[in-house]
C-alpha positions in Angstrom: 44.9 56.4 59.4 45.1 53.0 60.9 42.1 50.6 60.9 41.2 47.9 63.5 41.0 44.2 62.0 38.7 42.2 63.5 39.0 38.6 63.9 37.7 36.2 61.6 34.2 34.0 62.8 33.4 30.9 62.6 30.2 30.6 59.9 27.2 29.1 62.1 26.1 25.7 61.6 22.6 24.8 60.7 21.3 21.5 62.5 19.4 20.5 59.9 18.6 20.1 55.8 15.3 21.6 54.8 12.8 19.4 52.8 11.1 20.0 50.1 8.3 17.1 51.0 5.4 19.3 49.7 3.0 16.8 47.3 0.7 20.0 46.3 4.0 21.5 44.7 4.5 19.3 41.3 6.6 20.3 38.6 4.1 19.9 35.8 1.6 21.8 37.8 3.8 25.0 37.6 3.1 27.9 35.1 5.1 27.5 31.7 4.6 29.0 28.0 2.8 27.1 25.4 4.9 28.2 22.0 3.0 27.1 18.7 4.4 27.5 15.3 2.3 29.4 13.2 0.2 27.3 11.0 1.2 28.3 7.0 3.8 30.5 8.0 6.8 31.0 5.3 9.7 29.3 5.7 12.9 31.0 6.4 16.8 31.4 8.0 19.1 33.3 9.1 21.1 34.7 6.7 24.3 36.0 9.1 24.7 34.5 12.4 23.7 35.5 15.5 27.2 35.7 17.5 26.8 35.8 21.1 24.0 37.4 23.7 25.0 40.9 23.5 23.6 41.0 19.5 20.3 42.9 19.0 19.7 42.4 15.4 19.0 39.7 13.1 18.8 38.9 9.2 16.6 36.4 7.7 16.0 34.9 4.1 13.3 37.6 3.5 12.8 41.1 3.5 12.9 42.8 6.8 9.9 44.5 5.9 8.0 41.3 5.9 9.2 40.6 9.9 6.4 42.5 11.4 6.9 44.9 14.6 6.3 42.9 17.9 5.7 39.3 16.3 7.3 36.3 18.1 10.0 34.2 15.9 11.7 30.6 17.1 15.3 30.7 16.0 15.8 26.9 16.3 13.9 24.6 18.0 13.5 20.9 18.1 16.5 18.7 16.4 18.3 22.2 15.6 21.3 22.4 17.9 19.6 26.0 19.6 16.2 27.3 20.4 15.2 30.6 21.4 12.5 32.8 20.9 12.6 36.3 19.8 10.9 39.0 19.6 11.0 41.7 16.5 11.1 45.2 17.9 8.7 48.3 16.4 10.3 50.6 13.8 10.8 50.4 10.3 14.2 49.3 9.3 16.1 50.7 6.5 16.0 49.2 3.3 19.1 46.7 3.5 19.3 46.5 7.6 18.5 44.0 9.6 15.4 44.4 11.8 16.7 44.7 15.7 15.2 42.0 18.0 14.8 41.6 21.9 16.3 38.4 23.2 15.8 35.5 25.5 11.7 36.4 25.4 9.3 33.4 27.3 12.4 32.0 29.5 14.3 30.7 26.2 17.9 32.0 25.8 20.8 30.8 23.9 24.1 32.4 23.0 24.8 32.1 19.8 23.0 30.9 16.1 25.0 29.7 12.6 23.9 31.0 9.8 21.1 28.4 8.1 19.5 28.4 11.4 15.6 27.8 10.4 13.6 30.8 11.8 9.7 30.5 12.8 6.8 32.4 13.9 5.5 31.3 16.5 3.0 32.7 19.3 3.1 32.2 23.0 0.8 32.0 25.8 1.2 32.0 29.5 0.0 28.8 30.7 -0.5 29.4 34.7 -1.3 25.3 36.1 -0.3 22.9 33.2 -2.5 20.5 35.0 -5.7 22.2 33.7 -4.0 22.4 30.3 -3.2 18.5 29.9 -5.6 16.4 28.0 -6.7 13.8 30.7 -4.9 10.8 29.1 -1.7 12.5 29.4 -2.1 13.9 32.9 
C-alpha cells in the first residue's frame, strides 16, 4: 500500500493581537473560595508524608476515627512551604489505616507534603463576585 504525502502549508497569519481592554472584567470581581479555619479546632500533622499527587490517603497525629467523612482539612497553608485543601472521603477506616482523601478540592493543589506538615479544618464557601464580599474600606 503506498500513501500520498501532501505538502506541508504555510500556518496563516493573524493581522492582529486581541485585547483584553474590558474594565467590567476585574480580577477581584471574579468568583473564588473563601477557606476559614475552624475556630477551636485540634491541632494536628501529618504523621507520614504525603509523596506526590497520585497518593489518596493520609495519616495525621490523631485517630482516623476522629477525621470525620466528607470534612474539609488545609494541609499547609500560610508560612508552611505547601497548601492544599483536602477532603476526607466516607467510610470507616480500619483501626491502624489511614483515612483515604480526595485531592486538589477548591482549586488548591500541591504535589507533595513532609511529614510535620500542620493539618487544619477548615470550611469553604463559593464566593461568586468578591466585590460584594469586600468590606467597603478594602474594596
Amino acid at each position: 500500500m503506498r500513501f500520498l504525502k501532501r505538502p506541508n502549508r504555510p500556518a496563516k497569519r493573524i493581522g492582529y493581537a486581541p485585547v483584553d481592554d474590558d474594565e467590567d472584567d476585574d480580577e477581584s470581581a471574579r468568583g473564588g473560595y473563601l477557606i476559614s479555619a475552624e475556630p477551636g479546632a485540634p491541632m494536628m500533622t501529618l504523621t507520614e508524608p504525603i509523596g506526590s499527587m497520585r497518593s489518596k490517603n493520609f495519616s495525621v497525629s490523631v485517630a482516623a476515627q476522629e477525621l470525620l467523612p466528607g470534612r474539609n482539612y488545609l494541609l499547609g497553608g500560610p508560612g508552611e512551604p505547601t497548601c492544599e485543601v483536602v477532603q476526607v472521603e466516607g467510610g470507616e477506616p480500619l483501626p491502624g489505616e489511614p483515612r483515604r482523601i480526595r485531592r486538589a478540592r477548591f482549586r488548591t493543589i500541591a504535589s507533595a507534603h513532609p511529614a510535620g506538615t500542620l493539618v487544619t479544618p477548615v470550611t469553604a464557601k463559593h464566593i461568586e463576585d468578591w466585590s460584594q464580599e469586600m468590606p467597603e474600606d478594602v474594596a
